[in-house]
C-alpha positions, 0 to 999 in steps of 0.5 A: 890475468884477471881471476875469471878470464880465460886463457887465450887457448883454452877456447882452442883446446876446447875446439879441438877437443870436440873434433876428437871424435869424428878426427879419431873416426876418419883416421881409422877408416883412412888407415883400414883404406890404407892397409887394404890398398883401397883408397882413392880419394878423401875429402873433409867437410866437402860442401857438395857432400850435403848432409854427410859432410863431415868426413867423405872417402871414396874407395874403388867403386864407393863413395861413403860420408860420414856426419859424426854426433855424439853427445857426453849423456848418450840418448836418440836423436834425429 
C-alpha cells in the first residue's frame, strides 16, 4: 500500500466515530424508557421529524426528538 494512502476502513472507523455521540444519547434515553416501562415507539432519522431528526422516541403521551451536535472545541452556535 502506498505510503500516503489510507486504508480502505479507516474512513468507516472515522464514520462511526462521529456517531458515537448521539448513538451513546439515544442508547441511554432507550434504556431510561426501558427501565421504566415507558416505550412505545423509536425512530432514527425519521424524515417527517423535521429538524430534530436524528433520534425520535415516543413514550405514553410524548413525543421528544432529538438533533445531536457537538463539536471537539465547545463554543455557541445556532
Amino acid at each position: 500500500m502506498a505510503k500516503n494512502r489510507k486504508a480502505p476502513a479507516e474512513g468507516e472507523r472515522a464514520a462511526i466515530g462521529g456517531y458515537r455521540p448521539q448513538y451513546r444519547l439515544s442508547a441511554e434515553i432507550v434504556l431510561r424508557a426501558l427501565r421504566h416501562d415507558t416505550l412505545e415507539w423509536i425512530r432514527l432519522a425519521d424524515m417527517s421529524a423535521g429538524r430534530v431528526d436524528d433520534f425520535v422516541i415516543g413514550t405514553p403521551g410524548r413525543v421528544d426528538g432529538h438533533q445531536v451536535k457537538w463539536s471537539r472545541d465547545g463554543g455557541n452556535f445556532t
